[in-house]
C-alpha positions as MATLAB code, in Angstrom:
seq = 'XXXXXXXXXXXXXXXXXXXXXXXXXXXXXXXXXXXXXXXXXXXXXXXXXXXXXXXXXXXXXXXXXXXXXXXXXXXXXXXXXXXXXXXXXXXXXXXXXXXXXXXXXXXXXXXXXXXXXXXXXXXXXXXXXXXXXXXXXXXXXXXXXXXXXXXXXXXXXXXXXXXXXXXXXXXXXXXXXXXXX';
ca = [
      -8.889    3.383   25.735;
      -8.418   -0.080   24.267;
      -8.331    1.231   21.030;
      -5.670    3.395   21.767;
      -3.401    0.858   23.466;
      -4.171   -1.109   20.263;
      -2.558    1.550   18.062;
       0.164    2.034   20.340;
       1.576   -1.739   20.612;
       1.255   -1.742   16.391;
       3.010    1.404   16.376;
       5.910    0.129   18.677;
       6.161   -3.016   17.027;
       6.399   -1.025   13.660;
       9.530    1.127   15.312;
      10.944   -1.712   17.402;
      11.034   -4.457   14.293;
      14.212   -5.208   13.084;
      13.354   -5.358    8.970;
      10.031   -5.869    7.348;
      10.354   -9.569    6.803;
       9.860   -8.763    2.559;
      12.141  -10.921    1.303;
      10.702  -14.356    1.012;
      13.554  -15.890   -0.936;
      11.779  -16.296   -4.257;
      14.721  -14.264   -5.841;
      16.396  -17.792   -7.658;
      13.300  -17.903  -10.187;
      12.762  -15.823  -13.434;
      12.478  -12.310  -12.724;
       9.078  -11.455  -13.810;
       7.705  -14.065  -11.602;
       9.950  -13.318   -8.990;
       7.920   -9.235   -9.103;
       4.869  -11.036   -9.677;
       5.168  -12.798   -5.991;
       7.500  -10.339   -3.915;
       4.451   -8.170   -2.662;
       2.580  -11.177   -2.316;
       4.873  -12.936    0.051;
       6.052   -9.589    2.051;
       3.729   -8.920    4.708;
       4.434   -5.051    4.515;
       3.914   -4.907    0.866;
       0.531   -7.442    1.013;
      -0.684   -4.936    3.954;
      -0.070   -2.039    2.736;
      -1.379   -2.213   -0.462;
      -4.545   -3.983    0.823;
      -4.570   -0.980    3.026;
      -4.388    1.473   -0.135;
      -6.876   -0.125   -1.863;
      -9.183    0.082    0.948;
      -8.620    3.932    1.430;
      -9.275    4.252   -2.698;
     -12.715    3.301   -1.596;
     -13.931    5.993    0.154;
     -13.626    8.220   -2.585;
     -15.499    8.915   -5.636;
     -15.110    6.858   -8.859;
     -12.910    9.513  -10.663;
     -11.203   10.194   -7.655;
     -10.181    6.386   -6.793;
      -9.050    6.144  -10.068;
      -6.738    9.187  -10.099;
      -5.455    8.195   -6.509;
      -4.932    4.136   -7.869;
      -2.771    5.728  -10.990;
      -0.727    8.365   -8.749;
      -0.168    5.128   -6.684;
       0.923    3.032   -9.268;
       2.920    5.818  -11.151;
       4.433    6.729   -7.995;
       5.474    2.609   -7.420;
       7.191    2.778  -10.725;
       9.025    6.198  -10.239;
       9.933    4.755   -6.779;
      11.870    1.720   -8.605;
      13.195    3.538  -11.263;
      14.581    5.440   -8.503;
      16.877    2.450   -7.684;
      18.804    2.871  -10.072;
      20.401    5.644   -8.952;
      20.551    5.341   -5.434;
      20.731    2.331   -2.884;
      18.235    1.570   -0.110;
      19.201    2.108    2.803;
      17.883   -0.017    5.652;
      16.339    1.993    7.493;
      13.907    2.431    5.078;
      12.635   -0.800    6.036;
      11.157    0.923    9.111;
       9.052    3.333    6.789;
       7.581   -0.362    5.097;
       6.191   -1.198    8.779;
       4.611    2.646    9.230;
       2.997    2.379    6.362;
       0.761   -0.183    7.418;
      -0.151    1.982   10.149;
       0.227    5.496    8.608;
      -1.869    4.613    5.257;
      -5.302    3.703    7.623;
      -4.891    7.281    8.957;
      -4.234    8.750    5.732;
      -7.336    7.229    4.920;
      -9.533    8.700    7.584;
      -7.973   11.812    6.808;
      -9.619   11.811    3.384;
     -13.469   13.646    3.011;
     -12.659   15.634    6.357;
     -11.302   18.587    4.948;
      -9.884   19.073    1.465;
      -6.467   20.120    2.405;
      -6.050   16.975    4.110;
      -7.192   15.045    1.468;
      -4.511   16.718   -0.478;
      -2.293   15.679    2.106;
      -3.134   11.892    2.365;
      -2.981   11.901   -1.695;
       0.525   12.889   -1.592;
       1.470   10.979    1.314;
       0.059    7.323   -0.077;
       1.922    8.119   -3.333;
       4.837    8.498   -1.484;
       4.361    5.453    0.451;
       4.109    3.894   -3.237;
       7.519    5.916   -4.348;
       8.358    4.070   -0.868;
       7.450    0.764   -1.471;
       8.545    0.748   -5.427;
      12.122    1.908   -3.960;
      12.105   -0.679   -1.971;
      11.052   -3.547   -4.434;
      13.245   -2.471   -6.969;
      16.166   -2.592   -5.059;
      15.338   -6.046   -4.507;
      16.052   -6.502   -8.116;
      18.779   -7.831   -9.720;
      19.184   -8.394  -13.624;
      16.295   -7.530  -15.174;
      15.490   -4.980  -13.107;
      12.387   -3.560  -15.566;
      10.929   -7.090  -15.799;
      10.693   -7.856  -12.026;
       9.259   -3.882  -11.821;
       6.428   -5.225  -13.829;
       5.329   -8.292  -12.460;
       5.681   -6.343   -8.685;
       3.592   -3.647  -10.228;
       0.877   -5.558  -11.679;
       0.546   -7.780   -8.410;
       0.887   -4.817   -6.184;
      -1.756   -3.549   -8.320;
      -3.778   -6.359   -7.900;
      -3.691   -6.331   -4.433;
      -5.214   -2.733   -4.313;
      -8.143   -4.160   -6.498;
      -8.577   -6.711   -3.895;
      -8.584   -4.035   -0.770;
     -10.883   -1.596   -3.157;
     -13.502   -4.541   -4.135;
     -13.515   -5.694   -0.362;
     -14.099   -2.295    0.726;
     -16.773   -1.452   -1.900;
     -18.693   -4.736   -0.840;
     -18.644   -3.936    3.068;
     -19.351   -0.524    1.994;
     -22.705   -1.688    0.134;
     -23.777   -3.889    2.905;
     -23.816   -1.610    4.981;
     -25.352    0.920    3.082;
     -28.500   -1.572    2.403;
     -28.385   -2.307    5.971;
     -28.750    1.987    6.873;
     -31.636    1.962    4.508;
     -33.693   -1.274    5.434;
     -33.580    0.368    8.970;
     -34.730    3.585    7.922;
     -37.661    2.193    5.299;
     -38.981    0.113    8.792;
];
């Protein structure tokens, strides 16, 4: 039950927040840089792409890479995107349910293969999503600032993967120390 009321407060607080607090005002310094820290200093972006990298974990090698390049292909094609159309703000509100959609996407994945299916497309979408989002952040040099936001959003999906794959193994040595005892 507590887990439940747990989900249900971050899901209201995902619906009920007014924007996703990305914009840390680092836009008045040279546009690769400003990329480079924009996921870092959104706490939707730094989430969710923790959040992705963690899900990348619980598949196979091939398959985490596939997922990690549909991801970051999908964050490019998202900003490129930009260019033709404005954000609206209400996409803001899909930033938040990300954080709490990708974790289910994630437990979705080894159940059943056309769920995994599913929760591929869906987390690159949330990438498409989140790419949109960046790049109409941009201003000037729009491909620059795409790069530096895709390499650090990158990043950031290394860091939830390696954290993952190191709670993963301890636990793993942990199952078979109890079972050689």
């Amino acid at each position: 039950m507590k887990k439940l009321t747990t989900m249900a407060l971050l899901a209201t607080t995902c619906v009920l927040s007014p924007a996703a607090l990305a914009h840390a005002g680092h836009h008045d310094v040279s546009h690769w840089y400003s990329g480079l820290l924009h996921p870092l200093t959104g706490i939707d972006h730094l989430l969710t792409m923790l959040l992705m990298g963690v899900v990348t974990a619980r598949l196979s090698n091939g398959q985490s890479k596939v997922l990690l390049s549909m991801i970051a292909l999908s964050f490019v094609g998202g900003m490129l995107l930009t260019s033709l159309f404005t954000a609206p703000t209400t996409i803001e509100y899909l930033m938040m349910a990300s954080v709490v959609l990708v974790p289910l996407a994630g437990l979705a994945i080894g159940r059943h293969h056309l769920l995994e299916a599913v929760s591929f497309v869906a987390l690159a979408l949330f990438g498409a999503a989140h790419g949109f989002v960046q790049g109409s952040e941009a201003s000037g040099a729009v491909v620059v600032f795409g790069l530096g936001a895709t390499v650090s959003s990158m990043m950031i999906c290394g860091v939830g993967f390696s954290f993952a794959q190191v709670i993963k193994a301890r636990v793993w040595s942990k199952q078979i120390s109890q079972q050689t005892n």
